[in-house]
N, C-alpha and C positions, 0 to 999 in steps of 0.2 A: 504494500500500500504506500501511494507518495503522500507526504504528508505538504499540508500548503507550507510555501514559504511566507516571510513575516511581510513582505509585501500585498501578497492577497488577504493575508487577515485585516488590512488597514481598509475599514470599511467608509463607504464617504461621508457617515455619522461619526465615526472615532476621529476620520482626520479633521471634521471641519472643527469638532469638540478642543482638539490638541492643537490645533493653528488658533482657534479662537479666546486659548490661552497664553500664546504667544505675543496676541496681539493688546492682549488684557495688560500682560506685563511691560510689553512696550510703552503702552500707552503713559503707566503710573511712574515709570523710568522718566519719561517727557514731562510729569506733572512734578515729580520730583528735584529733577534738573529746574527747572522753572522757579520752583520755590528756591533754592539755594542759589540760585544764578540773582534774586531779587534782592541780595545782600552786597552784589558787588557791585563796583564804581563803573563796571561798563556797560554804557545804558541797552548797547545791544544784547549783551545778554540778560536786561531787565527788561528784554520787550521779546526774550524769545527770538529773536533772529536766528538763520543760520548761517548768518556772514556778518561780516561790520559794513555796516550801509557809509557808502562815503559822503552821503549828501545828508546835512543838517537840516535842509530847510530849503523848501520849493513855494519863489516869492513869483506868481502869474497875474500879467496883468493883462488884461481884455479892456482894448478902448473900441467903447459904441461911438460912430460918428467918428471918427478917427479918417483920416484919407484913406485911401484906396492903396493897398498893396503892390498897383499896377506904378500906380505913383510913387513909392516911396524906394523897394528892395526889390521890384520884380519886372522888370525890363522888358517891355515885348514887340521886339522889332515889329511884326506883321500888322500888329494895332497901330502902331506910327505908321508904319507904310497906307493903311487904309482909312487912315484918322480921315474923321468927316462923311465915307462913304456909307448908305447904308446898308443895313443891316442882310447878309447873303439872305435871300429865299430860305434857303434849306434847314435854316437858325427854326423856323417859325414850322416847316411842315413836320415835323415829329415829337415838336415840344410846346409843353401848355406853358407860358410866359405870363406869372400873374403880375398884375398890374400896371404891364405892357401892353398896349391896345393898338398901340400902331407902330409903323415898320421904324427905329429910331438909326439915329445916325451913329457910327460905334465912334468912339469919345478916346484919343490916343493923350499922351502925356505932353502939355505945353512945351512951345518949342522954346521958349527964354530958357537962357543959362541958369536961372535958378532950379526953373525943377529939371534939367539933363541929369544924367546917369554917369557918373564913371569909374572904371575898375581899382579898386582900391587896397593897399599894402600887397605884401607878398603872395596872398589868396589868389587875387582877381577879384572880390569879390566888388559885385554891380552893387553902387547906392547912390540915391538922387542927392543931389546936391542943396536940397532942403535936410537932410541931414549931418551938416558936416560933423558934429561931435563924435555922430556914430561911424563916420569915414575914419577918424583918426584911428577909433580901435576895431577895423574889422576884421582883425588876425585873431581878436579874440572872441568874435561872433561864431558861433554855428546854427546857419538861415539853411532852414528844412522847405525844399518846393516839390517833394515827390508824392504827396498828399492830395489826391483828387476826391472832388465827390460832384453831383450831378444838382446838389439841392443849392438853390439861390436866392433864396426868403432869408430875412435876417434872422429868426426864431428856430426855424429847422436845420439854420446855417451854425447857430448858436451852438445846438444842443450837439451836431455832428462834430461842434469843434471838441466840447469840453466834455461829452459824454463817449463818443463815439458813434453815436447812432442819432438818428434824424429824430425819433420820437420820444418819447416819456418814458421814463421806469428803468433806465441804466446808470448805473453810479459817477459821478463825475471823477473826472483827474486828481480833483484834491479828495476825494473817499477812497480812491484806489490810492494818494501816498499812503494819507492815515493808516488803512488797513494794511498795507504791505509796511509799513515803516514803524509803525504807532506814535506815540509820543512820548520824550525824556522828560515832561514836563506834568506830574498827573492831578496838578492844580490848577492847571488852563488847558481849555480847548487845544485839539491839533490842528483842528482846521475851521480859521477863522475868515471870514468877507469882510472889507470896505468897499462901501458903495457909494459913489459920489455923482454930482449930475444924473444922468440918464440912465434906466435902470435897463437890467437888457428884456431883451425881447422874450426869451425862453423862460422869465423869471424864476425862480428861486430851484428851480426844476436844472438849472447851471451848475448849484451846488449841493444837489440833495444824494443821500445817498442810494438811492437805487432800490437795487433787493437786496445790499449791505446793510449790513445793522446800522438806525437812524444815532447811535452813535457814532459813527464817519461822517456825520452831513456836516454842512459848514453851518457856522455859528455867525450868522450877519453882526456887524458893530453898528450900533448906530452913531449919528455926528451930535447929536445934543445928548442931554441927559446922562445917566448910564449906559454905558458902551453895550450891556446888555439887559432887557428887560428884568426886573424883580433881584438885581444884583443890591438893594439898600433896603434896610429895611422898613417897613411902613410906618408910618408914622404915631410914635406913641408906644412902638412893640420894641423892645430891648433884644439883644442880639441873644442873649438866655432863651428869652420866650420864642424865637425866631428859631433859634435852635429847636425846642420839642418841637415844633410845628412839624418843622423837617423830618424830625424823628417818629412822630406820629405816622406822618404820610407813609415814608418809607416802610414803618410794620404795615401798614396797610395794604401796601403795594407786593410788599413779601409776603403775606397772607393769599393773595392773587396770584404769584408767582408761583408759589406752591401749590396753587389748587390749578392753575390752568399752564404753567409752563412754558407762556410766551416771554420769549428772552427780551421782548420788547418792552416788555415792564422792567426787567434789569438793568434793559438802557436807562426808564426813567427815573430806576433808582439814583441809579450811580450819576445822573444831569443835577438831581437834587443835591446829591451832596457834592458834587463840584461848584454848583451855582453857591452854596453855601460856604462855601472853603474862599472861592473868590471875595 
């Protein structure tokens, strides 16, 4: 009689049982590391990393109303060459142009020395001559023009710049550092907005965080008052009494937490006690 060897007694109930405590161990190894890593001075290993991230801090600034790219860093011979003429036919038979109603003339970059174009430091790199501060250092620019997309609405334009996608419900650039980076700081926000003038077009939907936990989203400042709503306390209520408030909510909310699970009350635990530490 042969007898089975120890491979076919490994039944796909045993293995998945003996991988699934592999993976048990794994896991509490990670949870363990994490805790002792929170003792030491290098913030990457207080945020769990698996590298040291070399960037501190991603400062993006989006100007609404701002000139036109065509004019400033991005040069295009064929618009000069056809400045004035209009618009080919073929612009119009396969695409819906909203708030173009008639055939326009295409619009190339003024021909005065002011706004001309020319190649700058050891790069080459093209910039109009309305920039010169930015000429002097453009060895130390890296200008990105290999980014297409098909959408030319400022709102759609908005959301494809800073979410990746044309429409609602994908996390923005600044939710994707936070969550890949986190923050050395966990008495303020990681990702904060100043909004000045003209608000954009895709609103707040620019810095929201997606389907990432609405702790990533960006935390708007505003220009008067407190930088952020309910940061002082109301009037008459002492920073003691401001406290159990905070403290009240939060068992509340961990009461909830615990019956239903949604990590979205976590987030709003832990916003209550940051807004209160602030």
């Amino acid at each position: 009689m042969m007898l089975p060897t120890p491979a076919q007694t490994h039944t796909r109930r045993l293995f998945l049982q003996k991988t699934g405590y592999g993976f048990g161990a794994a896991a509490l190894a990670s949870m363990a590391n994490a805790d002792s890593a929170g003792s030491t001075a290098d913030p990457a290993a207080r945020l769990g990393l698996h590298h040291t991230p070399t960037a501190k801090r991603v400062i993006y600034i989006h100007l609404v109303g701002s000139p036109s790219h065509l004019d400033l860093f991005d040069f295009k011979p064929e618009l000069q060459k056809h400045n004035g003429k209009l618009c080919p036919d073929e612009f119009f038979d396969t695409n819906k142009l909203a708030f173009i109603r008639e055939q326009p003339n295409l619009l190339g970059t003024p021909r005065e020395d002011k706004y001309a174009f020319k190649r700058c430091g050891q790069s080459g790199l093209e910039l109009s001559n309305l920039l010169p501060n930015l000429q002097g250092v453009s060895d130390e620019l890296c200008l990105i023009k290999t980014l297409h997309t098909d959408q030319f609405n400022h709102a759609p334009s908005q959301m494809f710049m800073l979410t990746g996608f044309e429409r609602f419900g994908r996390p923005s650039i600044g939710s994707w550092v936070t969550y890949g980076l986190g923050s050395i700081n966990q008495n303020l926000p990681g990702f904060v907005v100043l909004i000045t003038g003209q608000v954009l077009g895709a609103g707040n939907s620019a810095y929201g965080s997606g389907f990432l936990p609405t702790v990533h989203q960006g935390i708007e400042f505003r220009s008067k008052g407190d930088p952020v709503l309910y940061l002082s306390n109301p009037r008459g209520v002492s920073a003691e009494e401001r406290k159990m408030v905070v403290e009240a909510v939060n068992e509340l909310n961990q009461v909830a937490l615990d019956d239903v699970g949604d990590p979205e009350i976590a987030t709003r635990i832990s916003q209550y006690e940051m807004a209160y530490r602030m």
